[in-house]
C-alpha positions in Angstrom: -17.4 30.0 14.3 -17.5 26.7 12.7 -20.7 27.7 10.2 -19.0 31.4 9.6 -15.7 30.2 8.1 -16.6 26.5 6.8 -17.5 27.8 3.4 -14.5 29.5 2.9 -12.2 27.1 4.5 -13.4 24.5 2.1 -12.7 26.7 -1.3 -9.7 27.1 0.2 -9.2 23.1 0.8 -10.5 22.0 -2.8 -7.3 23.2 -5.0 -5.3 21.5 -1.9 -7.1 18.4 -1.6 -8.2 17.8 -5.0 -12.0 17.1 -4.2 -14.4 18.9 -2.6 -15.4 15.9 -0.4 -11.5 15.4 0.7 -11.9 19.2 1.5 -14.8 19.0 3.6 -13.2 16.1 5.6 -10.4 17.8 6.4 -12.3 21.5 6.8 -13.9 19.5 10.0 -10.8 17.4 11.4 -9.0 21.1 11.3 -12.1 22.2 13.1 -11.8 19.2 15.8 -7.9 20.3 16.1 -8.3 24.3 16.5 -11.2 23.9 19.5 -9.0 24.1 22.2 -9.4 22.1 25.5 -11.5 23.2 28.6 -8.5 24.4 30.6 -6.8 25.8 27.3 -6.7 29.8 27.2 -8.3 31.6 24.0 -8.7 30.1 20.8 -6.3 30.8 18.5 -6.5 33.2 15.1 -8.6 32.7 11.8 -4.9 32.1 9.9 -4.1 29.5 12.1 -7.3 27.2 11.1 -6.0 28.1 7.2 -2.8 26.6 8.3 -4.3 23.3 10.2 -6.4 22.9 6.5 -2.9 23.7 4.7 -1.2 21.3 6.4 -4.0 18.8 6.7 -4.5 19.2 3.0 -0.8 18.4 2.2 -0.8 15.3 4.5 -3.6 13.8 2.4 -2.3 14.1 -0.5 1.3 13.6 0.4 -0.9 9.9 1.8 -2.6 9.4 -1.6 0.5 9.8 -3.4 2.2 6.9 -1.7 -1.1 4.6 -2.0 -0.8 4.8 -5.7 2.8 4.5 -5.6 2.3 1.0 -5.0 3.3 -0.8 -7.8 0.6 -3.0 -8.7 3.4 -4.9 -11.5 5.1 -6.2 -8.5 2.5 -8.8 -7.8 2.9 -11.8 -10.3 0.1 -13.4 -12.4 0.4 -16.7 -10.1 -0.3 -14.7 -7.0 -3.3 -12.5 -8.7 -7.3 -13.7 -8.8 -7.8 -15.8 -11.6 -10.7 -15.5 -13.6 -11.7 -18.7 -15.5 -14.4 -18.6 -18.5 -14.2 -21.8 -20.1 -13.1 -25.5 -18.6 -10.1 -25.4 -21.5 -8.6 -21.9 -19.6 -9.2 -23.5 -16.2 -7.2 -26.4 -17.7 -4.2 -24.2 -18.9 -4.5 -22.1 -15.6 -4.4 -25.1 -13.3 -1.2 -26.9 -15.8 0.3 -23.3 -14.8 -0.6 -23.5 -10.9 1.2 -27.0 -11.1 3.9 -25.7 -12.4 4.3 -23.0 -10.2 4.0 -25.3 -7.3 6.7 -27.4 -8.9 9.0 -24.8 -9.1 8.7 -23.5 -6.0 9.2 -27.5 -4.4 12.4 -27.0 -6.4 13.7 -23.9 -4.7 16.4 -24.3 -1.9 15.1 -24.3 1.2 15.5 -20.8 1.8 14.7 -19.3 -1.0 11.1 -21.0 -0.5 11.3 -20.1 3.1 11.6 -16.4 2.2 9.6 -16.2 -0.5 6.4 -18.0 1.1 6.7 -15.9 4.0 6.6 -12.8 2.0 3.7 -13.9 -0.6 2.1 -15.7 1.5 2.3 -15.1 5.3 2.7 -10.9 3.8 5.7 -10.1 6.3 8.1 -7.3 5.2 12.1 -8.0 4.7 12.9 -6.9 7.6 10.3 -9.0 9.7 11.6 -12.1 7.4 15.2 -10.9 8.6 14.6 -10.9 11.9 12.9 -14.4 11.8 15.4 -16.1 10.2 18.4 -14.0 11.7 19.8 -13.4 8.4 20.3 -9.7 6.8 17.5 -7.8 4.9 19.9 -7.4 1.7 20.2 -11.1 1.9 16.4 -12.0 2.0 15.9 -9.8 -0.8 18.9 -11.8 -2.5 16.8 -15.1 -2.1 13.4 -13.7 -3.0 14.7 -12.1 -5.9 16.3 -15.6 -6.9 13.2 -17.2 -6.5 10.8 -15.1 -8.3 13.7 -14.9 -11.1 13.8 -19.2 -11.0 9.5 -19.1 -11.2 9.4 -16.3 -14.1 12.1 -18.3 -15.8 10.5 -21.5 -15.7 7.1 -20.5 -16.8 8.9 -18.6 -19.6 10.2 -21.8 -20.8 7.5 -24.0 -20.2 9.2 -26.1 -18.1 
């Protein structure tokens, strides 16, 4: 059954999934889905494997979606890979780290809790919430303070 309907099930899945490799992926997980167990009764209709590729189809995309959606702005220069070509820019780059450092030794103590346990340790709000037994609107008070005092200070070259 698989080999009779494949070809069609993944024209079907291309428009849907946007690539014909995405489609043939999901062609074969609909596949693994619609063979029903041993002690399972008949298999069910043609339309139904359509609608496991539909549905499998939208899921992936719907997924994609919300990996791009990630905001790749949100992440500061400070916090990004630096790449250093000449020992005047690792200079600079490495006057800026120091200052950065600075700043953040300059925080209050929670702000600098909050924001190195987001940044660095990677918990969400919520987890940094429920560590510190504080609210989530109030951690993202204080990081939102401190990324405000860093961008300020390195805007003044301070």
């Amino acid at each position: 059954m698989y080999m009779e309907h494949r070809k069609a099930l993944v024209d079907y899945a291309v428009p849907l999934a946007g690539s014909r490799d995405e489609a043939e992926d999901i062609v074969q997980e609909a596949f693994l889905r619609f063979v029903p167990d041993q002690d399972e009764e008949p298999t069910p209709p043609k339309t139904y494997l359509y609608r496991i590729v539909r549905n499998l189809s939208f899921n992936a995309r719907s997924r994609k979606k919300r990996e791009r959606a990630v905001d790749p702005g949100d992440i500061p220069w400070w916090a990004l890979p630096q790449f250093v070509d000449t020992p005047e820019n690792d200079l600079l780059f490495c006057e800026q780290v120091k200052r950065v450092a600075s700043v953040i030794e300059s925080l209050p103590d929670r702000e600098r809790t909050v924001l190195q346990m987001y940044r660095h340790e990677g918990l969400t709000m919520s987890e940094i919430a429920d560590r510190l037994k504080i609210s989530a609107p109030t951690v993202y008070r204080l990081l939102k303070n401190a990324m405000e005092e860093i961008r300020q200070h390195m805007a003044l070259g301070q």
